[in-house]
C-alpha positions as CSV (number, residue, x, y, z in Angstrom):
1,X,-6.9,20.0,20.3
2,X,-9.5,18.3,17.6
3,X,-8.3,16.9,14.5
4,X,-10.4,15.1,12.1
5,X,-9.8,13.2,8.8
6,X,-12.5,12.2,5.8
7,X,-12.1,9.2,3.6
8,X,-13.9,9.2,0.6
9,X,-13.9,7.0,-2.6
10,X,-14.7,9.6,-4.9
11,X,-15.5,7.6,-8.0
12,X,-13.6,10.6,-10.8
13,X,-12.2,13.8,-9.0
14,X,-12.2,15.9,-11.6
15,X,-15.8,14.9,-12.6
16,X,-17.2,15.7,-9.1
17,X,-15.1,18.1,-7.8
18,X,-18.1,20.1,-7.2
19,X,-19.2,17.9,-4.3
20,X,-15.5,17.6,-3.2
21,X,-15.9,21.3,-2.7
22,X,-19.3,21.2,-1.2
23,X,-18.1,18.5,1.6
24,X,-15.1,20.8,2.6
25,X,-16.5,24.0,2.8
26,X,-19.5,23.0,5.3
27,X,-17.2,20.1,7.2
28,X,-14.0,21.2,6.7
29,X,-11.8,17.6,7.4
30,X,-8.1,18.7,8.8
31,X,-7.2,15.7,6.3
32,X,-9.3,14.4,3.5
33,X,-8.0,11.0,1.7
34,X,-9.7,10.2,-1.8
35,X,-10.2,7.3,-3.7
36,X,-10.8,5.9,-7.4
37,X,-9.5,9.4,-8.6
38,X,-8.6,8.2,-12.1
39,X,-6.6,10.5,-13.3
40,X,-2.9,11.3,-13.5
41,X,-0.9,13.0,-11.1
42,X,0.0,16.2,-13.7
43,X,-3.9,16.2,-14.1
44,X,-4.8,15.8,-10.8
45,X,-7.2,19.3,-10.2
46,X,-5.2,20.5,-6.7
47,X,-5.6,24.0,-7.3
48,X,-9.1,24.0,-5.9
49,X,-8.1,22.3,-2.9
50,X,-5.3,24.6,-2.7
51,X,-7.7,27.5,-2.5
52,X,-9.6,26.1,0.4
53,X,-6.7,25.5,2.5
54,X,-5.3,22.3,1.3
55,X,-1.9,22.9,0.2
56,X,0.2,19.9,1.2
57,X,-1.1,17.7,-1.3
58,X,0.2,14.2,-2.5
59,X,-0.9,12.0,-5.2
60,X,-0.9,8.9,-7.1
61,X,-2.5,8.6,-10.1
62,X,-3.0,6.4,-13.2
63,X,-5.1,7.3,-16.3
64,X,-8.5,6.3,-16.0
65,X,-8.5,4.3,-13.2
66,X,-7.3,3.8,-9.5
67,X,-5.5,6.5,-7.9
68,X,-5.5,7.7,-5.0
69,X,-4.6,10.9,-2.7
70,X,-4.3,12.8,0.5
71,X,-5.1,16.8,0.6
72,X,-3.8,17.8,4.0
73,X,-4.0,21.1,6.3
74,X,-1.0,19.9,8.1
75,X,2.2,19.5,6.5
76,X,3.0,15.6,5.3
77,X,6.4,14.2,4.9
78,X,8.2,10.7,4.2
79,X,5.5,10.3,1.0
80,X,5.5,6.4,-0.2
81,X,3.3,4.5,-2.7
82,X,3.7,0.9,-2.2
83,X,2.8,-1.4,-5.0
84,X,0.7,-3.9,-4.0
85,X,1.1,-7.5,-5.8
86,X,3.6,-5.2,-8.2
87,X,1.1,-4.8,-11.1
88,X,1.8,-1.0,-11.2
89,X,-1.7,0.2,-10.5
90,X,-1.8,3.4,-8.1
91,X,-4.1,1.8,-5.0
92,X,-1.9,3.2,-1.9
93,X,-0.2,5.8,-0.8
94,X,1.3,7.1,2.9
95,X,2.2,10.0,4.6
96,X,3.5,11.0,7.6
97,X,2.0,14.3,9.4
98,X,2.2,15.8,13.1
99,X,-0.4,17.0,15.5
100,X,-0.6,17.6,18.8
101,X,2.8,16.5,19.7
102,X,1.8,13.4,18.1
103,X,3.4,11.8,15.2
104,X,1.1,9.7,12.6
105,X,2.1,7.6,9.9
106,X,-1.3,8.1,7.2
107,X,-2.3,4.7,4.5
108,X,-4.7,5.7,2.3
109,X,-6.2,2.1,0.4
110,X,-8.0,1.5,-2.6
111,X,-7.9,-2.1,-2.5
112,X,-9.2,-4.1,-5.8
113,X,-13.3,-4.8,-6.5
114,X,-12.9,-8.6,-7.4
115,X,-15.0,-8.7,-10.5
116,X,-18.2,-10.5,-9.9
117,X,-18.0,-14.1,-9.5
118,X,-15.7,-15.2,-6.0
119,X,-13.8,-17.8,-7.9
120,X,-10.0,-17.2,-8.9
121,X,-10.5,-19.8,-10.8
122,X,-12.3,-18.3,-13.3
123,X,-11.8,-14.7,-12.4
124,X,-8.3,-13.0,-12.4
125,X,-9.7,-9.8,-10.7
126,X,-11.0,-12.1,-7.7
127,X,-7.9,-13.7,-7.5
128,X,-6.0,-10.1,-7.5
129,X,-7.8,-9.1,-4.6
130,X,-7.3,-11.7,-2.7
131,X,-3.5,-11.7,-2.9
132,X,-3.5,-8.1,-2.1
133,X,-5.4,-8.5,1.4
134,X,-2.9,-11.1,1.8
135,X,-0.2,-8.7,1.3
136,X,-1.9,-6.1,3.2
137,X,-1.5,-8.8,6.1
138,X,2.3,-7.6,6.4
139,X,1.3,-4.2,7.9
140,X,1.4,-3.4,10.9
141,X,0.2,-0.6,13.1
142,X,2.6,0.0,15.6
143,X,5.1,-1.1,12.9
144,X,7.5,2.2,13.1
145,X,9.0,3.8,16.7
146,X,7.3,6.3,18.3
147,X,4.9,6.8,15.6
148,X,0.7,6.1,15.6
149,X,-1.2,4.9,12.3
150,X,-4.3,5.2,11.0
151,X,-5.1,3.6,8.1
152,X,-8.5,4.2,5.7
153,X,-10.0,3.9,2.4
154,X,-12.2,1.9,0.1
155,X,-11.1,-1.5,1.3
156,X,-14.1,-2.7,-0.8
157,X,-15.1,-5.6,1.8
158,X,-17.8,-5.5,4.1
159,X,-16.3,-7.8,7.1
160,X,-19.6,-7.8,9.2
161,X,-22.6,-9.4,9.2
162,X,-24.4,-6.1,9.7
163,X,-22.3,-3.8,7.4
164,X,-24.6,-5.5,4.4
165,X,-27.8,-5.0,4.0
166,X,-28.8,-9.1,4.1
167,X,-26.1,-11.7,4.9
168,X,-27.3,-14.4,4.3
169,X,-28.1,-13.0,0.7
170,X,-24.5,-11.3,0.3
171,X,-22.3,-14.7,1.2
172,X,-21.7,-15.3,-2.5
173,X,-21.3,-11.9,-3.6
174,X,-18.1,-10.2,-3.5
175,X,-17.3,-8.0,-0.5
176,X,-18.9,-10.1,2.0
177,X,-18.1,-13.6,0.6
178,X,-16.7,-15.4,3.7
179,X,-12.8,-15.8,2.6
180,X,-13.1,-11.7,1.6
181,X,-14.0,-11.3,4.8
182,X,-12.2,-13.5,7.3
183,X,-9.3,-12.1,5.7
184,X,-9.4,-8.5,5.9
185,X,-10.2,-9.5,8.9
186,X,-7.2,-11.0,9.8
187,X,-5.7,-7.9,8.4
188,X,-6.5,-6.3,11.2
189,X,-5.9,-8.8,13.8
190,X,-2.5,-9.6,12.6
191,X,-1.5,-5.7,12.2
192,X,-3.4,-5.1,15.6
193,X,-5.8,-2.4,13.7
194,X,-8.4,-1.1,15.7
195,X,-12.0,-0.5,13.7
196,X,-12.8,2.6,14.6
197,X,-16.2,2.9,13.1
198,X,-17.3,0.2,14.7
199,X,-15.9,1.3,18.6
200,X,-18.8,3.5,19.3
201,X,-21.5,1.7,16.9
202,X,-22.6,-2.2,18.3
203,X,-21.5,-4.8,16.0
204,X,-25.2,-5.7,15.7
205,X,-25.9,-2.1,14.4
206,X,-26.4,-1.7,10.8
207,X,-23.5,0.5,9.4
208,X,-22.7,1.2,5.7
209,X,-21.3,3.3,3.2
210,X,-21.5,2.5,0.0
211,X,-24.9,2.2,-1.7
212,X,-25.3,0.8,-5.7
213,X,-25.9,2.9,-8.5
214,X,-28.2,0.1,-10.1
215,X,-30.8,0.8,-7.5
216,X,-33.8,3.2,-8.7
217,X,-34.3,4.4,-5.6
218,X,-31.2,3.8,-3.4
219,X,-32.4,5.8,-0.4
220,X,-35.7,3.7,0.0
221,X,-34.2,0.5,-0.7
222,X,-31.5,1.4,1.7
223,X,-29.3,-2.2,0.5
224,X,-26.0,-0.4,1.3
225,X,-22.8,-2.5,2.5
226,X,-19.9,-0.6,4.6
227,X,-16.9,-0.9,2.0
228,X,-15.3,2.5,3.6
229,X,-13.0,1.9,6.3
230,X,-11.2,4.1,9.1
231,X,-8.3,2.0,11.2
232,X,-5.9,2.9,13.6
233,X,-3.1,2.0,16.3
234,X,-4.3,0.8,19.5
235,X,-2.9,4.6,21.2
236,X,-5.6,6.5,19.0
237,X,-8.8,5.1,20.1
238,X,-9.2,6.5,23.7
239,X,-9.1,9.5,21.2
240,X,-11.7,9.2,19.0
241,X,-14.8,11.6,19.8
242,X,-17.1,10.4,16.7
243,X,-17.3,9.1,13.4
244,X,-19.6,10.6,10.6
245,X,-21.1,8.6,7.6
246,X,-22.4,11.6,5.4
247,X,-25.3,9.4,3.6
248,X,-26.9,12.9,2.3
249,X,-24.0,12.9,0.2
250,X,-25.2,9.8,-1.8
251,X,-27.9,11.9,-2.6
252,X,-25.4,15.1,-3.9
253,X,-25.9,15.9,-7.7
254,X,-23.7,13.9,-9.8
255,X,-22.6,11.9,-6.7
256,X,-20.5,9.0,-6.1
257,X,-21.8,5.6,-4.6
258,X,-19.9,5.9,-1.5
259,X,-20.1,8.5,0.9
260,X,-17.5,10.4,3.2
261,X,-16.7,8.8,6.4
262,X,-14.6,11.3,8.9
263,X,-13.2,10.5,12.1
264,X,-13.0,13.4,14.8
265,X,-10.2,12.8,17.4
266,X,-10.0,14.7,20.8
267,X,-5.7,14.7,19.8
């Protein structure tokens, strides 16, 4: 039995919803997770999804900015938002679902930018996001009974010298400064996460997701970093059959700078 699940930061879901559309009907996800949805949950556009098979559907939303989703195939219970750092912004939210006789406790993360200069000092935003990796540090994958996890999102770090495009050019700049990245890191060493996009691709294999708007010709310049993540307990990875980075999506009309990342599992 296959089961597969998309994450996607989608950057405004009512302004592209177009290309949500366009992803589902030719790829179909069993589960897709959306990010940066900015808009309220009595705003939230579900009867599209709805109409393309997507009616267990669970949200939270904040005007304007954040917000985040799951649009499921499969039923989802035991729905919780946990507020990160308790500054009321809508950047997590978790399901439970069932397939295959297997029970699977669902995060979906949109964890802060950081602003643009990696000093808490003399940025607040920096210092948000580091407190909330550090809270993020408290979860755990095998953390309920009989249960699996997988965990995905815009996690907005690039932990790996080859999910940028240079490193040595990227140290300073947030996502890939070295105390982002040495603690999401320990995120998933503390939590005992496996990375599943990077069990079938070599850590010395460029990987990314993400690519910048400010680029005139993003495609050719190919400077991307991999700020889209899909996680999981240690029981799912003998599982996973592939992962799929849709970078023709980047190039979609009206498209966001991160692209859908799906994982297929043989469960």
């Amino acid at each position: 039995m296959g089961f597969s699940i998309t994450t996607w930061n989608i950057n405004s879901v009512r302004l592209r919803m177009p290309i949500v559309e366009q992803l589902v009907l030719k790829h179909r996800p069993d589960i897709l997770c959306l990010q940066e949805t900015k808009v309220t949950n009595e705003l939230f556009p579900a009867a599209p999804l709805r109409a393309m098979g997507y009616n267990h559907i669970i949200i939270h939303g904040q005007k304007g900015y954040h917000g985040v989703a799951i649009a499921s195939r499969i039923p989802l219970t035991e729905d919780h938002r946990q507020d990160y750092c308790g500054v009321g912004d809508a950047r997590h939210i978790s399901a439970i679902f069932e397939h295959g006789n297997r029970r699977v406790r669902l995060h979906n993360f949109y964890v802060p930018a950081g602003g643009d200069e990696p000093d808490r000092t003399i940025n607040p935003k920096f210092g948000h996001k580091l407190d909330f990796i550090e809270e993020m540090k408290l979860l755990k994958a095998n953390g309920e009974a009989n249960t699996s996890a997988i965990l995905v999102g815009d996690l907005n770090i690039a932990p790996l010298e080859h999910d940028v495009w240079s490193h040595k050019q990227l140290l300073k700049i947030v996502s890939h400064t070295p105390v982002e990245t040495e603690g999401l890191l320990e995120v998933m060493k503390r939590g005992a996460w496996l990375d599943l996009m990077r069990q079938h691709v070599p850590e010395n294999e460029k990987l990314y997701t993400w690519w910048s708007y400010r680029a005139k010709d993003w495609e050719a310049a190919d400077r991307g970093r991999r700020l889209d993540h899909i996680w999981s307990s240690s029981d799912l990875g003998p599982h996973l059959k592939r992962i799929e980075i849709l970078k023709e999506a980047r190039g979609w009309d009206r498209p966001s700078d991160h692209v859908p990342v799906t994982a297929h599992f043989d469960f």
